[in-house]
N, C-alpha and C positions, 0 to 999 in steps of 0.2 A: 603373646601380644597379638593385638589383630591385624598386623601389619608385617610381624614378625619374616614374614615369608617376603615380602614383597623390598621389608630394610634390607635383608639378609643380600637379597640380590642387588639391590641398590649400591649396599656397600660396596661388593666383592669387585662391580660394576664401575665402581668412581672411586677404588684402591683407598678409601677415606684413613688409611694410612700415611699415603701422599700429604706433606702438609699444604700445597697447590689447590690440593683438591678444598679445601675448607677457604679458600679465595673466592671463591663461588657463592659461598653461605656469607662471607663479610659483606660480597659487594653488591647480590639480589635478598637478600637477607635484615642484616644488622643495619646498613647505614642507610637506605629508603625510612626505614624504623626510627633510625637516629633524627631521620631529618624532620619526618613528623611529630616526633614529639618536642624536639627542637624547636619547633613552631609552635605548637599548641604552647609550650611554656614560657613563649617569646610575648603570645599572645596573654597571658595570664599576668606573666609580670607587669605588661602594657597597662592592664584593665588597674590593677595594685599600685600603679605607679603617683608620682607627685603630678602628675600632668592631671589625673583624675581624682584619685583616693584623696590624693594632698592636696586636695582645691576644697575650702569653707564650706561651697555647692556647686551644681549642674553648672550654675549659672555663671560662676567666677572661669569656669574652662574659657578661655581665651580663641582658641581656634574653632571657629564658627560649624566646621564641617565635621570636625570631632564630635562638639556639643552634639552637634542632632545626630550623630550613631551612639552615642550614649544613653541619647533620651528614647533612642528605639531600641535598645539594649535592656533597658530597666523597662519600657512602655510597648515597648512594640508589638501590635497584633491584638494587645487587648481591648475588645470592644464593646460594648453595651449587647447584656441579650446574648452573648458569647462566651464559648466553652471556653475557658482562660488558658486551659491544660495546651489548647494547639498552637498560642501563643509565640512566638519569638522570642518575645521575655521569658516565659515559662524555660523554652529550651536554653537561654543563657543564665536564669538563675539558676537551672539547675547543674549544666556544668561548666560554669565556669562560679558560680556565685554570685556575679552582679547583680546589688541591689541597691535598694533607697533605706539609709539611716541604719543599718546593722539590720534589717529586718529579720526574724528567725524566721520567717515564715515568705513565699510567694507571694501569697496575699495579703500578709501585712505591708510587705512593700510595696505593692499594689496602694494599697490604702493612702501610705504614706505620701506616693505620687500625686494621686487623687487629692491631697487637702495639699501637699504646698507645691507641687509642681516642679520647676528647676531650682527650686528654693532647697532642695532636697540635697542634703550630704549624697553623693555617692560611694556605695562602701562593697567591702568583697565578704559573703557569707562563708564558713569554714565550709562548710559541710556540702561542697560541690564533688563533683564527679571527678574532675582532673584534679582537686586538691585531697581526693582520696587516692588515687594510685599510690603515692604523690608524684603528679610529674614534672618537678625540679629534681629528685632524687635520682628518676628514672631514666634523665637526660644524662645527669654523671656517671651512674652506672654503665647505660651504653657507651660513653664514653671511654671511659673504663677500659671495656673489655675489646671494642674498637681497638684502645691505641695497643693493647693483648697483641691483638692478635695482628697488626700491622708488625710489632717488634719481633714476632715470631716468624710472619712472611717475610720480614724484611724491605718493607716500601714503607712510605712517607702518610701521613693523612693529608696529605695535599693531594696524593694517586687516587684517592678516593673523593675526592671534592669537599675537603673539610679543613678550615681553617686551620695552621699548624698551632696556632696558640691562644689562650684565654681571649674568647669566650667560646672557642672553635665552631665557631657559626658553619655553616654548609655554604657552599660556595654560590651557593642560588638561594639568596634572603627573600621569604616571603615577610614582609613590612604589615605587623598585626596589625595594623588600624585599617586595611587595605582587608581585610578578615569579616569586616564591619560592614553591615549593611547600613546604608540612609534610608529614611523612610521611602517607602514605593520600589526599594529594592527588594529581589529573595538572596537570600542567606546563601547562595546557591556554590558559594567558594567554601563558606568553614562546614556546611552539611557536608560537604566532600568529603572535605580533610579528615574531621572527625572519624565519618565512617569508613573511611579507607586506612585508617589510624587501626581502626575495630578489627577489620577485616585482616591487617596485618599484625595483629596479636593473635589471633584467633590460627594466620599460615606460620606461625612461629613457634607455636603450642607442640605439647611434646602429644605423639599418635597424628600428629599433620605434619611438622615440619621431617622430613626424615633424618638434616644434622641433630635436632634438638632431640630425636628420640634414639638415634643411635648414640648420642653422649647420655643419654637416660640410661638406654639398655647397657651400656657400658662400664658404668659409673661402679659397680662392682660387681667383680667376676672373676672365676677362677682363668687363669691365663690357659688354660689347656680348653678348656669351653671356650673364651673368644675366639683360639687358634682353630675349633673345631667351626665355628659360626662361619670365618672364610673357606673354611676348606682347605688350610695350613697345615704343613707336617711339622709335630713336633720335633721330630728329629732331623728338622733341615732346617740348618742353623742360619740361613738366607731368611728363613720363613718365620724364625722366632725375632729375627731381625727388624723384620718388617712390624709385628705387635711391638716389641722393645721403642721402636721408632714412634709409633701413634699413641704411647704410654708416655712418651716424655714430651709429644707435642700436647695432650688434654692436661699431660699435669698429675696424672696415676700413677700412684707408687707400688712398689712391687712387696709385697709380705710372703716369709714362709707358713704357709700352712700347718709345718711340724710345731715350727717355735715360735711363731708371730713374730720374727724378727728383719725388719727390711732386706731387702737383698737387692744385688745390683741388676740391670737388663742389658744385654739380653743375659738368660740363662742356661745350664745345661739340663735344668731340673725343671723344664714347666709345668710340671704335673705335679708338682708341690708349692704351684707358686700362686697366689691369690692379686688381682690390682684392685684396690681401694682408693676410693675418690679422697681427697684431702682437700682442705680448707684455703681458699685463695688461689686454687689450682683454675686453668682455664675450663676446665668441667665444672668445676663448683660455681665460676660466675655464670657460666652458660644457665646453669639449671637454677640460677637465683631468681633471672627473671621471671619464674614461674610464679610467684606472687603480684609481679606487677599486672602479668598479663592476662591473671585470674579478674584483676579488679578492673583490668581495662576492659573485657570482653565477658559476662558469667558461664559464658556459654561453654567455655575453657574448663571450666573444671569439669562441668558434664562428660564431655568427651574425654577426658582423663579416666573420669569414674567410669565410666562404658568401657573403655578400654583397659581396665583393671577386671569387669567383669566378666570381660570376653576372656579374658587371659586365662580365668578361672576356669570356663567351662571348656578351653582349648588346650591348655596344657597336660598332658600327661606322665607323670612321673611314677615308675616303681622301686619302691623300698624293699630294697630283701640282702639278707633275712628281713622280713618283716616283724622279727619277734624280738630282733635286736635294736629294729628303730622305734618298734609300737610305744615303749616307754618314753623316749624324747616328745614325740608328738602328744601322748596323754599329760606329760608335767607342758607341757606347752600350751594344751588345752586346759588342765587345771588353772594355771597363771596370767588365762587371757581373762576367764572370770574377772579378775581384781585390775589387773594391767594390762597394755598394750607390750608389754614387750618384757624380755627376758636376757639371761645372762649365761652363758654356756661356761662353764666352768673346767678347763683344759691342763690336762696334766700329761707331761710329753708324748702330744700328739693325738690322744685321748678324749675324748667328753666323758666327765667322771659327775658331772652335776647339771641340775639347771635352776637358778634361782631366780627370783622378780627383779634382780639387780638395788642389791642393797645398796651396794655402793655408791651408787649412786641417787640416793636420799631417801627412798623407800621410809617408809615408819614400821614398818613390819615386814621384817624379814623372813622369807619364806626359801626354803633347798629341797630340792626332790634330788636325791641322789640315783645315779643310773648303773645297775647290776651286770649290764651290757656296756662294753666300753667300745663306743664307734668312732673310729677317726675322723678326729675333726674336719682331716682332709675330703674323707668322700662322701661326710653330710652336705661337706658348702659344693660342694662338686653336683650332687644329687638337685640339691635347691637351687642350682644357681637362675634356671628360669623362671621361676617366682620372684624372686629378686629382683634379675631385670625386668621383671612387669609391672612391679610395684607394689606387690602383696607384701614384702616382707623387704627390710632395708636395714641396714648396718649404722646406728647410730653414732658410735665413738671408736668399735672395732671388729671384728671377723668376731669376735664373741661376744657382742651386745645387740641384739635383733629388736626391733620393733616389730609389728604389725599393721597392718589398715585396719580399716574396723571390718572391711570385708573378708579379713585374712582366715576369719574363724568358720566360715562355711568350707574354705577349702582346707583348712584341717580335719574337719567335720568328716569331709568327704574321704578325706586319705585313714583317716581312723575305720570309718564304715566299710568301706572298700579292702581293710586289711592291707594299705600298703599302695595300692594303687589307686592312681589320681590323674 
């Protein structure tokens, strides 16, 4: 990872075993987040509501001061002889959707204005920018995982300035129609919000946040590589302590590597013991929002994909014997042809196969059996930094891999190199 260096010490730095330490990430973090999008979708329901949407037209709005941020909402900016695009209306139909008569189009709403004026239905277009995140969804979710991880610290959402119950407003109401410019105002409060909205999906994203990339880099790993990431002895049962501790604060359960079968933390065996992220776990939500925040910011994925390709050309791993791993990697590369991802086939403690994962729906089932039989245990040990970078990830379990689509250049590499990568 390209940061890899700099997490490593960040962690080791802020013990992110502590679960204190992750109070810092709730309260400069998640709930500034919570609050803005709290608003933005305070202000969307506003624009939706019967006060507008539910009025015949413009014109039936009743409160005088409303009406005209409405009519500069759907009209504002656009002039005769002018680019429509730098518009006010342009930037609120596009994300938020306000427009005149269902318009599919800017400019048909435009039109619409133009011929009957306040006579016009006001309506909400789907296809806006906050109702693509969606940011009603995206408000529960933080909520969510807020009231997570408050039950794990053990404080109130009052301690963080957030209403204890339905509709858990923030304790500082920004009032959407106060969002609204009147004509001969600038927009100069929701331009804010908006972009500082941007800016804080963009410090949240995993390769910029360092909580969000170290529950990344974490999310699956052999327990003896984490311990090794601190600079933890395995054989110091205080130290395996401390991992067992941040594995039940994320929500990571512990599998043996011999027989894939849960086991308890801490243990005496870490160098058999794998943590895999699981479903509903506070890791799993953490790293959900990686889709909203893709669609809030594009730029989000970018630096992601950067930082998968750096990983690639900064990681170094050797394989040896080399002759006993070259077959895993070549039925890996045969099977990325057709799929992304594969099925290791494990018989006690062994990799004795690798198929395209029929099991799971495949139409054609395909096995390369392996002549070399390598332990399970120290192929996932070997890969476990590609893993955490995001080349390769564990779908349903320590024996079901995906890939990126970038994944195949650095097989590529490890095949041509004979082992080394």
């Amino acid at each position: 990872m390209s940061m890899r260096t700099s997490l490593r010490e960040w962690a080791k730095e802020n013990k992110v075993w502590e679960p204190k330490t992750w109070r810092i990430f709730l309260e400069k973090d998640l709930v500034p987040f919570y609050k803005q999008a709290y608003t933005l979708n305070a202000l969307h329901e506003f624009l939706k509501s019967e006060k507008i949407c539910g009025k015949s037209s413009l014109a039936d709005i009743e409160d005088e001061t409303l009406k005209n941020k409405i009519r500069v909402a759907i009209y504002g900016g656009v002039e005769p002889n002018k680019d429509f695009s730098t518009s006010f209306a342009k930037f609120m139909y596009d994300n938020f959707g306000i427009c005149a008569e269902n318009a599919p189009s800017f400019e048909e709403s435009i039109k619409h204005y133009e011929s009957w004026g306040d006579g016009i239905k006001v309506s909400i277009n789907p296809n806006s920018w906050v109702n693509s995140i969606p940011i009603g969804n995206l408000v529960d979710e933080l909520k969510s995982l807020i009231q997570r991880f408050c039950d794990k610290l053990n404080i109130k959402l009052s301690e963080i300035s957030i209403q204890e119950s339905y509709p858990y407003h923030p304790f500082k109401v920004i009032e959407p129609d106060t969002l609204l410019p009147q004509a001969g105002e600038k927009p100069e409060k929701l331009v804010s919000l908006i972009n500082e909205f941007k800016q804080k999906a963009l410090d949240l994203s995993i390769g910029v946040n360092p909580f969000t990339t170290f529950v990344f880099y974490s999310r699956t790993i052999p327990l003896v590589a984490l311990m090794r990431f601190f600079d933890l002895n395995e054989d110091d049962s205080s130290d395996v302590e401390k991992i067992a501790k941040l594995a039940n604060f994320l929500g990571l359960k512990a599998y043996s590597m011999i027989d894939q079968r849960e086991v308890s933390l801490p243990t005496k065996s870490p160098d058999k013991v794998i943590l895999l992220l699981t479903s509903n776990s506070l890791s799993y939500k953490i790293l959900e929002l990686r889709d909203y925040l893709e669609k809030i910011n594009p730029t989000i994925k970018q630096v992601h994909e950067n930082m998968i390709k750096q990983a690639i050309n900064q990681i170094y791993i050797t394989f040896e014997p080399w002759k006993d791993y070259e077959p895993i990697f070549s039925a890996i590369r045969d099977i990325m042809k057709d799929e992304y991802g594969c099925e290791l086939v494990v018989s006690q403690g062994r990799i004795e196969k690798i198929t395209n994962g029929y099991s799971r729906g495949y139409w054609k089932y395909r096995e390369i059996e392996l002549h070399s039989k390598i332990w399970l245990r120290d192929f996932l040990i070997k890969i476990s930094p590609i893993v955490s970078a995001g080349i390769v990830r564990f779908s349903y379990s320590m024996t079901q891999l995906e890939f990126h689509p970038l994944a195949k250049e650095w097989i590529d590499k490890v095949i041509e190199n004979e082992g080394k990568a």
